[in-house]
KELUM-432297 format. One line per field, with one value per residue: residue number from 1; x, y, z of N, C-alpha, C, O in turn; residue in three letters. Coordinates in steps of 0.1 Angstrom, whole numbers, plus 5000, padded with zeros to 4 digits. Example, Ala and Ser with C-alpha at 12.3 -4.5 7.8 and 13.67 -1.06 7.14 Angstrom:
// residues 2
n: 1;2
n.px: 5132;5128
n.py: 4943;4978
n.pz: 5078;5071
ca.px: 5123;5137
ca.py: 4955;4989
ca.pz: 5078;5071
c.px: 5132;5129
c.py: 4967;5000
c.pz: 5078;5079
o.px: 5142;5134
o.py: 4967;5011
o.pz: 5085;5080
res: ALA;SER
This chain:
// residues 186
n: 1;2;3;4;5;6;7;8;9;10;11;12;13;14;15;16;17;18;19;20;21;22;23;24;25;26;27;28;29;30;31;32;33;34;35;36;37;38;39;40;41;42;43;44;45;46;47;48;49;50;51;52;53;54;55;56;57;58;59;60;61;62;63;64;65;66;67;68;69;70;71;72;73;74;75;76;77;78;79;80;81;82;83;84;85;86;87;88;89;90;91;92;93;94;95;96;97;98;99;100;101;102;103;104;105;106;107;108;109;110;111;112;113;114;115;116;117;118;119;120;121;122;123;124;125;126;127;128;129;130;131;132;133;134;135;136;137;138;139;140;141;142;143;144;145;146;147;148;149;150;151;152;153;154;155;156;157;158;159;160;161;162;163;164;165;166;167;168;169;170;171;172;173;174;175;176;177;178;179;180;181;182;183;184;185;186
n.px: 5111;5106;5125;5123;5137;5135;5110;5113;5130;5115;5101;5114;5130;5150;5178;5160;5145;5133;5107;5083;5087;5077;5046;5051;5062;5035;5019;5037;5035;5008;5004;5021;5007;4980;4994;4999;4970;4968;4987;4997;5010;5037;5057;5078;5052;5036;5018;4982;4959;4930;4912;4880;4865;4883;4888;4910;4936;4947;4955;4945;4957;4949;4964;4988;5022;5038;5063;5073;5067;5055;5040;5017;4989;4967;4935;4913;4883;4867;4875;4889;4923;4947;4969;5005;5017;5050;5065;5086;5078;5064;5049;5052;5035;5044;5040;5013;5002;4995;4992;5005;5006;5035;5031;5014;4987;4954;4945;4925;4901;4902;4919;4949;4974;5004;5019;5046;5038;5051;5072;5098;5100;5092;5107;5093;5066;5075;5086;5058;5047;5062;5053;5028;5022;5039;5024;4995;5004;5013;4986;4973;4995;4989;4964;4944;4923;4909;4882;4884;4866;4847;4852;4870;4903;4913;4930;4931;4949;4960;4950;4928;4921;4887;4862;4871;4896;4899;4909;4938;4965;4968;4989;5002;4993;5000;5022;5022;5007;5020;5019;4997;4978;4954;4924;4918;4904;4886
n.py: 5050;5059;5075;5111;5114;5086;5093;5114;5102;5084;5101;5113;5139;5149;5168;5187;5219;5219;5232;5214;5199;5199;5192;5166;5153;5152;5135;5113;5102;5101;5078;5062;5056;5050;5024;5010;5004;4983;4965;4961;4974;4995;5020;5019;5022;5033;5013;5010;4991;4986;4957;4940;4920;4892;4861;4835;4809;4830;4863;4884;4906;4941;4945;4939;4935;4926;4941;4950;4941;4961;4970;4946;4949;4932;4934;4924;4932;4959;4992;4977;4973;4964;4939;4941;4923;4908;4912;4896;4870;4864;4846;4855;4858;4874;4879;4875;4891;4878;4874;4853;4840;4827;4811;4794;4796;4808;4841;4865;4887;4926;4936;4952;4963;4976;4978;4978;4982;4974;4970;4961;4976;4959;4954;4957;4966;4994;5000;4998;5022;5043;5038;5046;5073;5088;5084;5097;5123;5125;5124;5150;5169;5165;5162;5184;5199;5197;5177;5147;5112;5117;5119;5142;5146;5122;5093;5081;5066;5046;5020;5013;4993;4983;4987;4977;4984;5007;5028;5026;5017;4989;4980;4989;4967;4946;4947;4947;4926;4899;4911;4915;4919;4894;4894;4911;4889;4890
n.pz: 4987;4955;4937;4916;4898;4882;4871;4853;4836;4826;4808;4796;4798;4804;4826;4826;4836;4861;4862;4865;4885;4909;4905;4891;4914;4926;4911;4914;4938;4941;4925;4941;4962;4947;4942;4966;4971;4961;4961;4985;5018;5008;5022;5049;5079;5114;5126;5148;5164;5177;5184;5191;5212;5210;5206;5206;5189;5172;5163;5140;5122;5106;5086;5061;5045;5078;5093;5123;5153;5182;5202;5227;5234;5261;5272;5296;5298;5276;5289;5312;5328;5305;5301;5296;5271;5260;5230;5225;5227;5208;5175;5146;5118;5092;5065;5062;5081;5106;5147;5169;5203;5217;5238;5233;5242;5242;5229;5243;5247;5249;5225;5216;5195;5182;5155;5127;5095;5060;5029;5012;4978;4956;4922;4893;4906;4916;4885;4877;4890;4880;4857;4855;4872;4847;4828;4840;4842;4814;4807;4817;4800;4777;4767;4780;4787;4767;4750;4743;4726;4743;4771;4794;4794;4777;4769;4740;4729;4751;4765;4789;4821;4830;4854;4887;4884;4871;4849;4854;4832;4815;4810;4835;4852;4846;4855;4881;4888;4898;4926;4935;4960;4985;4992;5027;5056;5085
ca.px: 5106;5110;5136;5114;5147;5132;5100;5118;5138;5104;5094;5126;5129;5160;5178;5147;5150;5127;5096;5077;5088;5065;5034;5056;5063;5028;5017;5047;5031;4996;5009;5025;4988;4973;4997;4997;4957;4966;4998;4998;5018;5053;5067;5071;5045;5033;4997;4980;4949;4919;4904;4874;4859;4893;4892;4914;4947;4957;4948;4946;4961;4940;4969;5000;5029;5036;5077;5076;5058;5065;5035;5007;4982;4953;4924;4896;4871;4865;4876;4897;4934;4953;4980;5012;5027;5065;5065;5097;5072;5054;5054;5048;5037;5045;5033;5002;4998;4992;5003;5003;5018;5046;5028;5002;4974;4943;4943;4913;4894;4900;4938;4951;4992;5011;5031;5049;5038;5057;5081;5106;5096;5100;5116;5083;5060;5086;5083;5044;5038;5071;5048;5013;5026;5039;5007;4992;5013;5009;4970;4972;4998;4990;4948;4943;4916;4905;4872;4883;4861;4835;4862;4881;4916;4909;4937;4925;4961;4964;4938;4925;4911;4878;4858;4879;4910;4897;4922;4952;4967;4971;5007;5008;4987;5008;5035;5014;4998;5023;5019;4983;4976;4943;4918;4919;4894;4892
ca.py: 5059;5060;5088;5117;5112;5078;5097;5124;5096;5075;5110;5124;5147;5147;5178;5204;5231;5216;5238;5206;5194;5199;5187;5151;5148;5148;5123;5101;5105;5095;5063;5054;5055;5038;5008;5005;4999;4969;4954;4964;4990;4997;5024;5018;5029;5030;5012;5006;4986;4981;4947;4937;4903;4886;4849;4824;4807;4842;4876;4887;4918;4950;4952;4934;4923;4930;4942;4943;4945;4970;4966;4940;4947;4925;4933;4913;4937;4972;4999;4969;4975;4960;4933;4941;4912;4905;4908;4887;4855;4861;4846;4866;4855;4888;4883;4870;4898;4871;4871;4840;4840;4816;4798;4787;4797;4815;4851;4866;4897;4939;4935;4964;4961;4988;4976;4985;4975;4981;4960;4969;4979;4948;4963;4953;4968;5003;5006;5003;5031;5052;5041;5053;5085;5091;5082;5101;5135;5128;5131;5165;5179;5160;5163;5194;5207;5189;5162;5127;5101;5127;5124;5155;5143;5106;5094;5070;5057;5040;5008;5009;4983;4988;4978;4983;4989;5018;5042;5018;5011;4973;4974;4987;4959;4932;4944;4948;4913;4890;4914;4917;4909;4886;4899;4905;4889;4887
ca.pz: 4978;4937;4933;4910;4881;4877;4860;4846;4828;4819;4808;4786;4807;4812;4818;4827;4845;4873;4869;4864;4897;4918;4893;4888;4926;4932;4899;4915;4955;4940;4921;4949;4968;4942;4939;4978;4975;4955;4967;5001;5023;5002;5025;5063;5085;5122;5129;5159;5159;5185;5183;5206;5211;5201;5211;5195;5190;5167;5163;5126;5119;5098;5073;5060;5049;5087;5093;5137;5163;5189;5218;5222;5251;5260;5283;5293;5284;5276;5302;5320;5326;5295;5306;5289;5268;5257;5219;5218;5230;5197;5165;5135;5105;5088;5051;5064;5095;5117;5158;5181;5218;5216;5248;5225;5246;5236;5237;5248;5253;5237;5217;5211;5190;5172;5147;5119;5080;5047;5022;4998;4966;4939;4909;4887;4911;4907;4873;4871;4897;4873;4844;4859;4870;4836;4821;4844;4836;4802;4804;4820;4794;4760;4766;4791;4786;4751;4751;4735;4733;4756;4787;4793;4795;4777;4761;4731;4725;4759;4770;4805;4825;4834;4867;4898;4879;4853;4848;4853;4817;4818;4809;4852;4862;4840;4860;4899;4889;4908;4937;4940;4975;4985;5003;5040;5060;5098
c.px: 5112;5112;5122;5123;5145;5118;5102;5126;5126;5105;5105;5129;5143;5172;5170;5151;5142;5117;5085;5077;5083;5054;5038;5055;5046;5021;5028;5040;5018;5000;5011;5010;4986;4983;4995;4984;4959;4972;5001;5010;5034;5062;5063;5063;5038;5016;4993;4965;4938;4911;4896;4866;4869;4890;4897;4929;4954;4949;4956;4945;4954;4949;4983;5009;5033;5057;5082;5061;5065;5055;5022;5006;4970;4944;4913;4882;4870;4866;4886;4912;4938;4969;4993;5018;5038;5065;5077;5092;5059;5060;5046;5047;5033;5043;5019;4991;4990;4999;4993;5011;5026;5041;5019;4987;4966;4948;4929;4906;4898;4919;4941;4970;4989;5023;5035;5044;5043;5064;5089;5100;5103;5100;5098;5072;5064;5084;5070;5038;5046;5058;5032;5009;5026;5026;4998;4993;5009;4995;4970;4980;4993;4971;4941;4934;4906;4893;4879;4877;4847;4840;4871;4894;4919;4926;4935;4936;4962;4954;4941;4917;4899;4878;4868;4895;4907;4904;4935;4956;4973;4985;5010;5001;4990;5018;5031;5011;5005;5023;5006;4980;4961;4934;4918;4903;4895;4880
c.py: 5058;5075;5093;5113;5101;5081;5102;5115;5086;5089;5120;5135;5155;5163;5194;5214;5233;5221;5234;5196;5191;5190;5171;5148;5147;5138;5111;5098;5094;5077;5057;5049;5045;5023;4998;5001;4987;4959;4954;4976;4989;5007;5026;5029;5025;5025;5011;5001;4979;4969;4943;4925;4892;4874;4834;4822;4817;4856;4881;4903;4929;4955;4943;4939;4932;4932;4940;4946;4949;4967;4956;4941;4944;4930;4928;4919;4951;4981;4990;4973;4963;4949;4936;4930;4917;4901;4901;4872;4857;4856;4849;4862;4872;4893;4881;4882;4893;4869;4857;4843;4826;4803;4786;4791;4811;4831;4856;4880;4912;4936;4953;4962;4973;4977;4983;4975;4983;4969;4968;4968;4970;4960;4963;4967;4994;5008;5009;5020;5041;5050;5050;5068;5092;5091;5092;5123;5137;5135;5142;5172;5179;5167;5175;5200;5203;5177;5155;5122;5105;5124;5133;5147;5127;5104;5079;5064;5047;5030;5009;5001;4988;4980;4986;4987;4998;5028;5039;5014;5001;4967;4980;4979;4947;4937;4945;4928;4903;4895;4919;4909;4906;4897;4895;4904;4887;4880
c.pz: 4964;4936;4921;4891;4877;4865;4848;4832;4822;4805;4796;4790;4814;4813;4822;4837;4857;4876;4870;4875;4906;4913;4895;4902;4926;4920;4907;4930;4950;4938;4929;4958;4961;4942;4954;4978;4970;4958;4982;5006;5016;5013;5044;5072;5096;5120;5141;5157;5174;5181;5192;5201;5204;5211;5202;5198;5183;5167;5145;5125;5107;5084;5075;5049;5069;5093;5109;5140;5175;5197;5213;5238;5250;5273;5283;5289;5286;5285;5313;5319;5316;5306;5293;5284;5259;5243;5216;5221;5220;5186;5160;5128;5098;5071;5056;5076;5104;5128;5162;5189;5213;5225;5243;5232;5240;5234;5238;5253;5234;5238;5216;5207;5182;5164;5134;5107;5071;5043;5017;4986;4953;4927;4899;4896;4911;4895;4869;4880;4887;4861;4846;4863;4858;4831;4824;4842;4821;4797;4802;4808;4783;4757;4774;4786;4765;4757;4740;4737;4745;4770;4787;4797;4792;4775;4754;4725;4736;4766;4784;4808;4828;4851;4880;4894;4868;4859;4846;4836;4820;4817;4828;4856;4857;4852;4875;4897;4897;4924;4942;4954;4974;4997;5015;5048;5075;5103
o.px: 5124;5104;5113;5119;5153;5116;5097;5127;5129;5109;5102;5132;5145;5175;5173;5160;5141;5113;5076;5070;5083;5053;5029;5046;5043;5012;5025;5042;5018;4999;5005;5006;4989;4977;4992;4982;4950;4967;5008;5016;5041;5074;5053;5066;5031;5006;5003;4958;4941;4902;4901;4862;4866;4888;4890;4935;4967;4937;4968;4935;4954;4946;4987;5004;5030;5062;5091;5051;5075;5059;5017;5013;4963;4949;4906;4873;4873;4856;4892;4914;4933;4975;4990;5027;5037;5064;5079;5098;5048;5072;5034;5058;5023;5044;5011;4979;4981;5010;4981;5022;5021;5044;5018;4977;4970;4957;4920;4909;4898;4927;4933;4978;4979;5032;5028;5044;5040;5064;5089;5093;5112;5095;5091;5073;5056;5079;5067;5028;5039;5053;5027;4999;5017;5019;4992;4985;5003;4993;4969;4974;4990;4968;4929;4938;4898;4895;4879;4876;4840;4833;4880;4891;4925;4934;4935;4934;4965;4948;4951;4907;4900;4886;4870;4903;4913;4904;4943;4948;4982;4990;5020;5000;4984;5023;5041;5015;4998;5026;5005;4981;4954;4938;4917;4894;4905;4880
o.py: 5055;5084;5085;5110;5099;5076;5100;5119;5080;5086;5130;5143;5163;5169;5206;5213;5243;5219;5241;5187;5179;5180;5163;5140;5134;5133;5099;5086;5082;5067;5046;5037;5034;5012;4987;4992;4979;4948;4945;4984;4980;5004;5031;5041;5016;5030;5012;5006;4969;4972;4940;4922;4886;4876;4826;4828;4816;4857;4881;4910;4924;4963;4940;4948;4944;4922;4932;4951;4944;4957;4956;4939;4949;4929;4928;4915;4955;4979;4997;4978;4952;4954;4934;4925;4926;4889;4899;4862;4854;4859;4848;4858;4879;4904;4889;4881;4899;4863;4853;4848;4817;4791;4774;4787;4821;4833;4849;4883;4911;4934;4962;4960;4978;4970;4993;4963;4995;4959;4980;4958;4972;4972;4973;4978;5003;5020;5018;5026;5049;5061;5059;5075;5101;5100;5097;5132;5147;5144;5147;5182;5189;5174;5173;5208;5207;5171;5160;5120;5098;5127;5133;5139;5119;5112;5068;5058;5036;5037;5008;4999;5000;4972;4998;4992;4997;5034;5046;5007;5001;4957;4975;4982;4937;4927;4941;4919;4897;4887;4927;4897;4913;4903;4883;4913;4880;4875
o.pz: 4964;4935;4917;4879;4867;4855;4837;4820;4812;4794;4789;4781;4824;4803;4820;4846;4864;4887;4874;4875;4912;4919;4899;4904;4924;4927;4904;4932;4953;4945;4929;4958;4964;4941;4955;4987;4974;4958;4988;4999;5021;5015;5051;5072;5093;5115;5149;5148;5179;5173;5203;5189;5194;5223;5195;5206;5184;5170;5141;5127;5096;5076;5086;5042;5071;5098;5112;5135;5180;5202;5202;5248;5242;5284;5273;5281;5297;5293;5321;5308;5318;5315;5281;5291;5251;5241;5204;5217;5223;5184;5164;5125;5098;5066;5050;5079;5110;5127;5161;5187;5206;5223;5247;5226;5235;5242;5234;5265;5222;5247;5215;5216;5177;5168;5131;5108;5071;5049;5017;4984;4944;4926;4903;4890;4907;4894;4860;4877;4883;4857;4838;4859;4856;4832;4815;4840;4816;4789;4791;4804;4777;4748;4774;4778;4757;4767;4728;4749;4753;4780;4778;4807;4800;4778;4760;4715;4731;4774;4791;4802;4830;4857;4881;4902;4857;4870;4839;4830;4828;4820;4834;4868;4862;4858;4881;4905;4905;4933;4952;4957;4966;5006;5018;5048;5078;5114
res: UNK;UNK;UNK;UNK;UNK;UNK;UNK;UNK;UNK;UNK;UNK;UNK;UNK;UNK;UNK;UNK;UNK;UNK;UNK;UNK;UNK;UNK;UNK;UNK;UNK;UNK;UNK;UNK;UNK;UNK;UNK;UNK;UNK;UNK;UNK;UNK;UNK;UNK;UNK;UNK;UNK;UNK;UNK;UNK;UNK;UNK;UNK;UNK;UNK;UNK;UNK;UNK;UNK;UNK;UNK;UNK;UNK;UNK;UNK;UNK;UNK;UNK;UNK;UNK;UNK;UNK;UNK;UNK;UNK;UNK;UNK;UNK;UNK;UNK;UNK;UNK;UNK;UNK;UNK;UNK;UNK;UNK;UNK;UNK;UNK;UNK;UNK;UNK;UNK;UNK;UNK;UNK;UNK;UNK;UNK;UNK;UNK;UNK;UNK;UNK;UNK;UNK;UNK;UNK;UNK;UNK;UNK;UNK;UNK;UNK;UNK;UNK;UNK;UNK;UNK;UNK;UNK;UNK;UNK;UNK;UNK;UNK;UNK;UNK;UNK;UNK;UNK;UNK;UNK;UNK;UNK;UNK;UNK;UNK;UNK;UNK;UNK;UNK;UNK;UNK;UNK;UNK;UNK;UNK;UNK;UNK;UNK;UNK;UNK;UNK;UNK;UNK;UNK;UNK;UNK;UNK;UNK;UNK;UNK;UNK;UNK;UNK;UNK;UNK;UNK;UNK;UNK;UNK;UNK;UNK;UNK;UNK;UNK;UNK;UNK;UNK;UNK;UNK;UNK;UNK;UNK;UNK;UNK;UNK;UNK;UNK
């Protein structure tokens, strides 16, 4: 998590008497949201994931970077008892959220794993969600309730990307840009 006195300190902030507290936590919560849609999951969290019609030498995972894996059960088809396998005879490619059995053979049928995904939080990646928040804060106090531009809360100092990144001010997506993850396809 990005401590709130990392905003407060974007933000001059320094100091207040906390009744802005609340308001920042949730500008700092969102950020966090939005940067995970771009870079992938930042703070750990359980998944579990139903796959049916799996046949191959891997089973491609619904989200990465991928940190364990805690159960992996295969059954041959829908409604069938699930055979338990021994996640220590897997290997993990865990940027990639790719399993393979260690035996090498196929697997085959409805998958069903829990695992865990999240990373640590690159410093870069940190500062843009601290800066987007702010930014974000700013709107609401500096423009509240004012039209700029014919957007209620624009702000015509600050360049945003358009397209799938409109809203983002490009100084947080110079600093996301080495951590933009690729699209997943399965």
């Amino acid at each position: 998590m990005i401590p709130l006195g990392d905003l407060k300190d974007a933000l001059n902030m320094k100091g207040t008497d906390g009744s802005h507290d609340a308001e920042l936590q949730r500008h700092l919560d969102a950020a966090l949201q939005v940067a995970e849609g771009y870079v992938g999951p930042l703070t750990p969290r359980s998944r579990t994931d139903v796959l049916f019609d799996v046949y191959g030498p891997t089973v491609v995972l619904r989200d990465a970077p991928v940190l364990s894996v805690e159960t992996l059960n295969i059954a041959p088809y829908p409604g069938t008892t699930p055979t338990v396998q021994d996640v220590t005879a897997l290997l993990l490619d865990g940027a990639a959220g790719i399993l393979r059995l260690a035996s090498g053979r196929p697997v085959q049928g409805v998958v069903t794993v829990t695992y865990t995904v999240g990373q640590d939080i690159p410093r870069a990646v940190s500062e843009g969600i601290v800066e987007l928040a702010a930014h974000r804060y700013g709107r609401t106090q500096q423009y509240a309730g004012s039209s700029v531009g014919g957007q209620v809360g624009a702000d015509p100092d600050v360049d945003t990307a358009p397209g799938m990144y409109s809203g983002i001010p490009y100084g947080v997506l110079d600093l996301w840009r080495p951590y933009l993850r690729a699209p997943r396809v399965a």
